[in-house]
C-alpha distance (Angstrom), angle and dihedral (degrees) to the residues before:
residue distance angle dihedral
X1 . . .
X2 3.91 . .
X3 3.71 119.9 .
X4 3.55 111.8 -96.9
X5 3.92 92.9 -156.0
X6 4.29 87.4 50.4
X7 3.88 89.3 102.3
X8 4.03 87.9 55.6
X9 3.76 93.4 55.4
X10 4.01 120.1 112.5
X11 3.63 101.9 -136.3
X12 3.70 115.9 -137.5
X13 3.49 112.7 -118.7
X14 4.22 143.1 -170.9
X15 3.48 96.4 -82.7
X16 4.16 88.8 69.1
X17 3.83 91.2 62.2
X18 4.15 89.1 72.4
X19 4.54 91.0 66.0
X20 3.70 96.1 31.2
X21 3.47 153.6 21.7
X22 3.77 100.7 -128.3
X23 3.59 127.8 41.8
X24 3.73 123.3 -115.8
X25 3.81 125.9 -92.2
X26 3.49 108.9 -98.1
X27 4.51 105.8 -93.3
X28 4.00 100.4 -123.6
X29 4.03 115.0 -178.0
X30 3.54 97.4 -106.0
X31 3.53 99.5 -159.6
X32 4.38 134.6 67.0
X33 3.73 82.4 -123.3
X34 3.77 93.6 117.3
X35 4.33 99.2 165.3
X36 3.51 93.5 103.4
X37 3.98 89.0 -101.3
X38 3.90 97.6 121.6
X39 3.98 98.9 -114.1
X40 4.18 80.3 176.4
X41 3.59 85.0 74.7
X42 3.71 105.0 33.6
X43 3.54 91.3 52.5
X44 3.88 94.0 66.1
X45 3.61 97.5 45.7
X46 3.73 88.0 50.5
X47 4.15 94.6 53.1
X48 3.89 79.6 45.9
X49 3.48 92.4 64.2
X50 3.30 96.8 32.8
X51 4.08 87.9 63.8
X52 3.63 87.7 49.2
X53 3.55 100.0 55.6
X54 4.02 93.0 43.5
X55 3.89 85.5 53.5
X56 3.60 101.4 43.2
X57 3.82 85.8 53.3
X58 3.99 89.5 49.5
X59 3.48 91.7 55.7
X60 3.86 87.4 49.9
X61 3.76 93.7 47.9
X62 3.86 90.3 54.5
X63 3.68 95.2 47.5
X64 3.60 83.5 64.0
X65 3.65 85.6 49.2
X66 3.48 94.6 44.4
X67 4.26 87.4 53.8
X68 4.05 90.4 53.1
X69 3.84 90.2 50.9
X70 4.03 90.6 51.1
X71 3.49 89.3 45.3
X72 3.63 92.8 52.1
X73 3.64 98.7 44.7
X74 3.89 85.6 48.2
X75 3.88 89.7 58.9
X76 3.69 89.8 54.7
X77 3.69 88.7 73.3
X78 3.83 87.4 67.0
X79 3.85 117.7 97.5
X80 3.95 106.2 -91.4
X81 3.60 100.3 11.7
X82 3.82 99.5 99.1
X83 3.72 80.3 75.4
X84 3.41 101.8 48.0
X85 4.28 98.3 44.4
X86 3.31 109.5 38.2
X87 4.53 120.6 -140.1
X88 4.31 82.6 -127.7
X89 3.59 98.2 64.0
X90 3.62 100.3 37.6
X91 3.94 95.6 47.5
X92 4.07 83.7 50.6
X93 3.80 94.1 45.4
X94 3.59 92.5 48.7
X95 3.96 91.2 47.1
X96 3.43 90.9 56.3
X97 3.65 95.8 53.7
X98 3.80 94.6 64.1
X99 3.57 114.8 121.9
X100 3.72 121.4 -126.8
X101 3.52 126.5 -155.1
X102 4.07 136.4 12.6
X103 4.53 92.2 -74.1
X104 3.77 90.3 48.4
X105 3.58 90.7 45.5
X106 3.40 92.8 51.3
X107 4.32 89.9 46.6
X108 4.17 90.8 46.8
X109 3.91 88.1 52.0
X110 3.66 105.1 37.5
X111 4.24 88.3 54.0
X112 3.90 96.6 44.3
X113 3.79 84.7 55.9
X114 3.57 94.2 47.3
X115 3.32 85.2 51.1
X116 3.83 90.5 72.1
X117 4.18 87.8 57.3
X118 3.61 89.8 70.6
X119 3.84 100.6 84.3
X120 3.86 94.0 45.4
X121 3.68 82.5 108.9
X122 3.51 99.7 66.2
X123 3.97 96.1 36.2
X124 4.22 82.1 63.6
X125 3.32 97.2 44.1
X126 4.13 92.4 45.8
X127 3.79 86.9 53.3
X128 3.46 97.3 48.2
X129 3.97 93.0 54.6
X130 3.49 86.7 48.9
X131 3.27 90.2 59.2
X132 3.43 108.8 45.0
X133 3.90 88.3 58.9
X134 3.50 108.8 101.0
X135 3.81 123.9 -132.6
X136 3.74 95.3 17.5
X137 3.14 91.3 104.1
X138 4.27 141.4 -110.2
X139 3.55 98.1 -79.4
X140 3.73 91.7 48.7
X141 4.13 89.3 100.5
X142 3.52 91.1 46.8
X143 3.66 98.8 48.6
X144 4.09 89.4 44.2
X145 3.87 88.1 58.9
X146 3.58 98.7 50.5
X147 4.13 89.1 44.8
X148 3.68 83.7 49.9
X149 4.15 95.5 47.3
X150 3.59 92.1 47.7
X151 4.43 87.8 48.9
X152 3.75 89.3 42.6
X153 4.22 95.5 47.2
X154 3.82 100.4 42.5
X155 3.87 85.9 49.8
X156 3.88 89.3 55.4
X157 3.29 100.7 45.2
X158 3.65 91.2 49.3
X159 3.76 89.0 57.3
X160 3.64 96.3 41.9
X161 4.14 93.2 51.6
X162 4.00 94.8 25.2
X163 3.34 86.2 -136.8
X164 3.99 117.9 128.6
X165 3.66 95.8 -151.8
X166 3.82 97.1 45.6
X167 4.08 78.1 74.3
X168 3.69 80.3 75.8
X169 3.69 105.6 71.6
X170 3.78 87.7 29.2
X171 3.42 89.6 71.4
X172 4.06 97.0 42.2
X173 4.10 84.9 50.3
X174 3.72 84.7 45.6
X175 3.55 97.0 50.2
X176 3.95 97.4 38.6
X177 4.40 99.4 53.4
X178 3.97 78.4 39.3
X179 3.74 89.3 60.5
X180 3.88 85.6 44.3
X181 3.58 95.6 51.2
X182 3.84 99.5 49.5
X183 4.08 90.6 50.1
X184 3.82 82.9 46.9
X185 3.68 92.8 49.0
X186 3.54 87.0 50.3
X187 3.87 105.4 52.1
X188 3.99 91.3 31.9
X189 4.11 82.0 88.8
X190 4.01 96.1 53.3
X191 3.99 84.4 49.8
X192 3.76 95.5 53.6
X193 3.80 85.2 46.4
X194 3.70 92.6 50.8
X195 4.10 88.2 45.9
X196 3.99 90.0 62.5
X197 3.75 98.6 31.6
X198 3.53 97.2 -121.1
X199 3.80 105.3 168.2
X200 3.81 135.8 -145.2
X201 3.64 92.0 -93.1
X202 3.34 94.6 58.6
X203 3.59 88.5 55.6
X204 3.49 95.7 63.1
X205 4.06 136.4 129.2
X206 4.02 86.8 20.8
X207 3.65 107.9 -46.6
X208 3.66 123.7 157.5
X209 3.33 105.3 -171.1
X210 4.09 95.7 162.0
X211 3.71 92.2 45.5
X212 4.53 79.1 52.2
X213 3.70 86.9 49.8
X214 3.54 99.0 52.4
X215 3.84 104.3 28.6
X216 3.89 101.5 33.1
X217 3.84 105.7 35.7
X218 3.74 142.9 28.6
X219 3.96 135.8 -142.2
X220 3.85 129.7 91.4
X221 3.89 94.4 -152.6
X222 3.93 108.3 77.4
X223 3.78 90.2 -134.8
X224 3.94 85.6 66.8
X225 3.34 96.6 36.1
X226 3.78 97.2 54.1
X227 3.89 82.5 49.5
X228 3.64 100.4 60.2
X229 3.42 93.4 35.5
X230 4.03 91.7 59.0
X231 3.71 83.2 44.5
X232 3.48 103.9 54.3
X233 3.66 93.3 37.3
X234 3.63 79.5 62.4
X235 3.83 98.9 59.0
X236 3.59 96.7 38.9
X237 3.77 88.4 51.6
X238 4.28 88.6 57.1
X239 3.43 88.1 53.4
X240 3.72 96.7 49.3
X241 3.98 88.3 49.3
X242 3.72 90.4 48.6
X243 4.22 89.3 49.6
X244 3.94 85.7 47.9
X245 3.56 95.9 50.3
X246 4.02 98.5 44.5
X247 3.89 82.1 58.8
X248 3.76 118.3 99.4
X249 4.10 99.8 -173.9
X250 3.36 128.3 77.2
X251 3.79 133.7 -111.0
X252 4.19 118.6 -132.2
X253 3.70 112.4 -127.4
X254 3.97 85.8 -162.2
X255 3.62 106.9 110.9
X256 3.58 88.8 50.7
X257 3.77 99.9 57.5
X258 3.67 84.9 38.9
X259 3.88 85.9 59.7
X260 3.76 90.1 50.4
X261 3.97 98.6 45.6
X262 3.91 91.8 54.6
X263 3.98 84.5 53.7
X264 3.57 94.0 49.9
X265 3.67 91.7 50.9
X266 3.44 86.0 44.2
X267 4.02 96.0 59.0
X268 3.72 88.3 33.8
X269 3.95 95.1 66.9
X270 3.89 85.8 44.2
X271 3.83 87.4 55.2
X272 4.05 87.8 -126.6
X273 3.50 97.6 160.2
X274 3.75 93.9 177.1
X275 3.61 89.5 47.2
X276 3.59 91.5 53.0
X277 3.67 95.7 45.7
X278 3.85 95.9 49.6
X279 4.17 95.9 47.0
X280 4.27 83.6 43.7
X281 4.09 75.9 61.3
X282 3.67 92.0 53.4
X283 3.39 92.6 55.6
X284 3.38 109.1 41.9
X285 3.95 80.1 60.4
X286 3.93 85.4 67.1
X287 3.92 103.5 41.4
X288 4.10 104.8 32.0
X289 3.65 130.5 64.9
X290 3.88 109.4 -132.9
X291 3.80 89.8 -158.5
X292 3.98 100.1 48.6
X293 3.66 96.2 14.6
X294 4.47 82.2 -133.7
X295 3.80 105.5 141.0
X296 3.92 108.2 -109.5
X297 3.67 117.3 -124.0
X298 4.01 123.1 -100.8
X299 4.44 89.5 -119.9
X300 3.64 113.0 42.4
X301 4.08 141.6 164.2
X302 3.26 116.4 -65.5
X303 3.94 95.7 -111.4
X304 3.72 89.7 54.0
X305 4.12 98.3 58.5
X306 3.79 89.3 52.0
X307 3.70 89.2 50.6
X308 4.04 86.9 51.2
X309 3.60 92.3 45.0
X310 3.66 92.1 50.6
X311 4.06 92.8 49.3
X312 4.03 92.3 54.5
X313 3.69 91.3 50.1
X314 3.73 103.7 44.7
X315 4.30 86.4 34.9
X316 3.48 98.3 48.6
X317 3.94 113.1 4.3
X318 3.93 108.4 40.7
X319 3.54 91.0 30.8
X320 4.14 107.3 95.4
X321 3.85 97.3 -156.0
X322 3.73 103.7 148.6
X323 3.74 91.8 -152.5
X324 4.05 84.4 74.9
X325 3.76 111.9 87.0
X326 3.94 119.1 -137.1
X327 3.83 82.7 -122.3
X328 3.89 84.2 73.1
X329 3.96 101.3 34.6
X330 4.16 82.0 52.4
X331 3.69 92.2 62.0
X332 3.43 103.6 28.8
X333 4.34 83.2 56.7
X334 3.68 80.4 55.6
X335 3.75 106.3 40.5
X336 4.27 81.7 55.6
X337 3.92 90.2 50.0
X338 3.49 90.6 54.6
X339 3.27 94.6 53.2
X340 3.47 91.5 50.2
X341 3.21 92.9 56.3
X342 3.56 98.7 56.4
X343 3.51 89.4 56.6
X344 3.68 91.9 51.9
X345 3.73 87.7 57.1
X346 3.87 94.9 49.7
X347 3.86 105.9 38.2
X348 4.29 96.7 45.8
X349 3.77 125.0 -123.7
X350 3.64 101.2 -65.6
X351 4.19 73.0 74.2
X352 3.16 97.1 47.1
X353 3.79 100.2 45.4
X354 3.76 94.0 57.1
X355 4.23 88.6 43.7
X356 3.48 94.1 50.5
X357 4.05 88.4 58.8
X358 3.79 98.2 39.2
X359 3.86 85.4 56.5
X360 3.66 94.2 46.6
X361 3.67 90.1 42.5
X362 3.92 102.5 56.5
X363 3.90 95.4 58.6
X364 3.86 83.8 49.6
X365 3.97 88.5 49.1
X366 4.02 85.6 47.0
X367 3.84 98.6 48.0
X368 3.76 92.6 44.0
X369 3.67 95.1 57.6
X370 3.83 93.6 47.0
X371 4.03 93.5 48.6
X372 3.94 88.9 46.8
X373 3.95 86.4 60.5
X374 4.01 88.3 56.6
X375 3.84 118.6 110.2
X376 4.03 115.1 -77.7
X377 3.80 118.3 -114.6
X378 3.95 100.2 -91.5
X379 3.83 92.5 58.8
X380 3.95 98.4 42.8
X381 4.26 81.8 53.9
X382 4.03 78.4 51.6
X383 3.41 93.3 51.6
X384 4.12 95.8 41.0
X385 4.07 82.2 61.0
X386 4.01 93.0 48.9
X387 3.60 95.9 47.6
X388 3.92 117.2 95.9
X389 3.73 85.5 -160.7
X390 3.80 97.8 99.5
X391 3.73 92.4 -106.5
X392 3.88 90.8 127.0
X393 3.91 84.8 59.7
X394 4.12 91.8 105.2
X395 3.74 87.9 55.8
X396 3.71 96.4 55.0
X397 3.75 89.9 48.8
X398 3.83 89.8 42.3
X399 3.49 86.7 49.1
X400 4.25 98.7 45.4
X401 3.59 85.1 45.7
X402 4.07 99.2 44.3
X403 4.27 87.7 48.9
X404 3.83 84.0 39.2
X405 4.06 87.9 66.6
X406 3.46 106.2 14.4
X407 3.81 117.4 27.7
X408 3.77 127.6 -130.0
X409 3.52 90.8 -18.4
X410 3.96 99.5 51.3
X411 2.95 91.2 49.9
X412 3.92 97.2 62.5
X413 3.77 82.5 40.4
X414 3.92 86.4 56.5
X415 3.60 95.8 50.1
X416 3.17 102.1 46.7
X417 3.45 95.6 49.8
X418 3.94 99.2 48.2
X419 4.02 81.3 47.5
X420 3.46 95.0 48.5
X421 3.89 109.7 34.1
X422 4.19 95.5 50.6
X423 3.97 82.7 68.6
X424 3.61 102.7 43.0
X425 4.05 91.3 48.8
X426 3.99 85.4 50.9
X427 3.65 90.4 40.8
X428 4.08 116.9 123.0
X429 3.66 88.8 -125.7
X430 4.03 92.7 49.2
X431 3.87 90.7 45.4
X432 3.71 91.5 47.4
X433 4.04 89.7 47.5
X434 3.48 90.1 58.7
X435 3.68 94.5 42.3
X436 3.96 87.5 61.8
X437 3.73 92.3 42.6
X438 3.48 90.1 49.5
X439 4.29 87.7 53.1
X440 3.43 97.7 43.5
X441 3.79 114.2 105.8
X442 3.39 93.4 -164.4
X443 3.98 92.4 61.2
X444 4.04 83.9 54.5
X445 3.71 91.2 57.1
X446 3.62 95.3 35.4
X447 4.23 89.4 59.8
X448 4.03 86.2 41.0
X449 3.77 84.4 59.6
X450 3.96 102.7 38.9
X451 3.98 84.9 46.6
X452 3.58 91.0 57.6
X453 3.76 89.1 46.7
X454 3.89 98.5 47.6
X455 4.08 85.0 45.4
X456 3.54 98.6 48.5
X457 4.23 90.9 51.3
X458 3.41 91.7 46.9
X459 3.92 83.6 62.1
């Protein structure tokens, strides 16, 4: 029968006979892809990766290999057990758990470091005893977790190596990236702040709004964060109105009017009539019904002083009238903190938990939006060439250094790049990607285990 696939062939022809002595085989599709796609090519690639993946998982499946033959040769050192496991069959278990090649290399490594995110458990749970003793302390937690790493680490690496003195510098490499980690946890929330430009201001009266960024909500874009910070402001705001209305008592609204009498008097002895007028405002929002024009109580339901609250901010905080001086957004800010505070006193912590992030939430909400109106990537680059600031500076270097290497076409390479890679780094969703990374515990322990790797093979 004649080969269907004969018409497909390249035929070899005269001009092979110059670079060798035999002509090719005949190049036949070798696939039933017949679009016009090329499956002869795809089809290798495919197999390629195929291989890959098969070794890479090898190499993972003898690093867990690798770990039982430590942990065996480890429990030799106990009284009796010489007898029991025998030196032979651990050396040859352990020889046959070597990885060969770059993919299993990559497999054996990649699970003895994951090894070390097993424990992360107990690390958080350690801290958060710590913690919850009082008097011990604030960086109690942090302290526990790094004691805890270091524990955690040296025991690994004694099971991975089967050596008890390995356990050793397990523990210091435990102890040192756990050191790293908490100071990374700790300025992780300044960087998301920086990412959305949310100023000291807007940290005010106890906000955390980058600790609310990081802990509360998810998202790296500020489209999506803005999002989920709208939307779990939401939810948390249900649950405060369902606290508030469970409560029989009454919250005082005194130390907010006292706030706003002491300003008055303030502005009065300056003769700041405008000053005075505008705070008078403020506090007629606190002591007069609009509706019935009845003056409203100094202690009132629950319900009613988050109502109040809410009026001052979006009246004389949130709203950007120019006409109202900062004098006046200052202590209406303050007149709604106190209020929030008295309802932190009355309604308990489970309250105050969910206040705490709604307040640190909205100027994350409000940031988010503003930043997500900024110009996209293609016209800051534009505006990098424009300026005559020296901002285009990184794309002359890139573009010395790409000609440098690689001609005409390096050096376009190099340009671009040193145009294009300043303003991804300082991007809002770079900044907040580190931010996160920078959080996570389970980076922290995933560097304590790759640093124990990278060590122990330089050894």
């Amino acid at each position: 029968m004649a080969d269907p696939w004969e018409k497909y062939a390249i035929k070899p022809s005269g001009p092979w006979d110059r670079y060798s002595e035999t002509p090719p085989a005949k190049i036949t599709l070798e696939s039933s892809d017949t679009s016009g796609f090329g499956g002869g090519y795809v089809a290798p690639a495919l197999s390629t990766i195929g291989e890959t993946a098969k070794d890479v998982g090898i190499g993972a499946v003898k690093g867990v290999g690798s770990t039982i033959a430590g942990t065996s040769k480890l429990l030799r050192h106990l009284p009796g057990m010489k007898a029991v496991i025998p030196e032979q069959g651990v050396d040859a278990f352990h020889a046959m758990t070597r990885p060969e090649g770059l993919a299993q290399q990559v497999g054996y490594t990649g699970e003895q470091a994951g090894e070390f995110l097993l424990p992360g458990g107990l690390e958080t749970k350690a801290g958060k005893l710590a913690e919850a003793i009082p008097k011990i302390g604030k960086y109690a937690g942090p302290a526990t977790r790094i004691g805890a790493r270091a524990l955690t680490a040296g025991g690994q690496t004694a099971m991975q190596t089967g050596e008890p003195k390995a356990a050793e510098t397990g523990a210091l490499i435990g102890a040192g990236t756990g050191i790293l980690g908490e100071a990374a946890q700790a300025v992780a929330p300044s960087v998301a702040e920086s990412a959305l430009g949310v100023s000291k201001k807007l940290r005010g009266y106890g906000k955390t709004p980058g600790v609310a960024a990081l802990d509360e909500i998810r998202g790296i874009s500020p489209s999506t964060i803005e999002e989920n910070a709208i939307n779990k402001s939401l939810a948390l705001t249900n649950e405060i109105e369902d606290i508030a209305r469970r409560h029989p008592g009454t919250v005082t609204l005194k130390p907010a009017l006292n706030r706003l009498d002491s300003k008055i008097s303030q502005a009065a002895r300056q003769n700041d009539a405008t000053t005075v007028k505008q705070l008078s405002g403020v506090r007629d929002s606190l002591i007069t019904d609009i509706n019935t024009g009845l003056p409203i109580p100094s202690d009132v339901p629950a319900t009613r002083a988050l109502d109040l609250k809410r009026g001052v901010r979006n009246q004389f905080v949130k709203n950007w009238n120019p006409e109202i001086s900062g004098t006046t957004r200052d202590a209406a800010a303050g007149a709604g903190h106190d209020i929030d505070a008295a309802l932190d006193a009355v309604l308990g912590p489970e309250f105050t938990k969910r206040n705490q992030v709604v307040s640190s939430l909205i100027p994350i909400a409000e940031r988010a939006e503003s930043v997500g109106r900024g110009a996209p990537l293609s016209q800051r680059v534009a505006g990098r060439l424009a300026a005559h600031t020296g901002a285009a500076t990184m794309g002359a270097l890139g573009a010395a250094e790409g000609y440098h290497r690689g001609g005409l076409k390096g050096g376009l390479v190099g340009g671009l790049a040193g145009l294009v890679v300043p303003e991804i780094v300082t991007s809002p969703q770079a900044q907040m990607f580190a931010a996160r990374a920078m959080r996570s515990p389970t980076v922290s322990r995933g560097l304590t285990g790759l640093t124990e790797q990278v060590i122990r093979d330089t050894r």
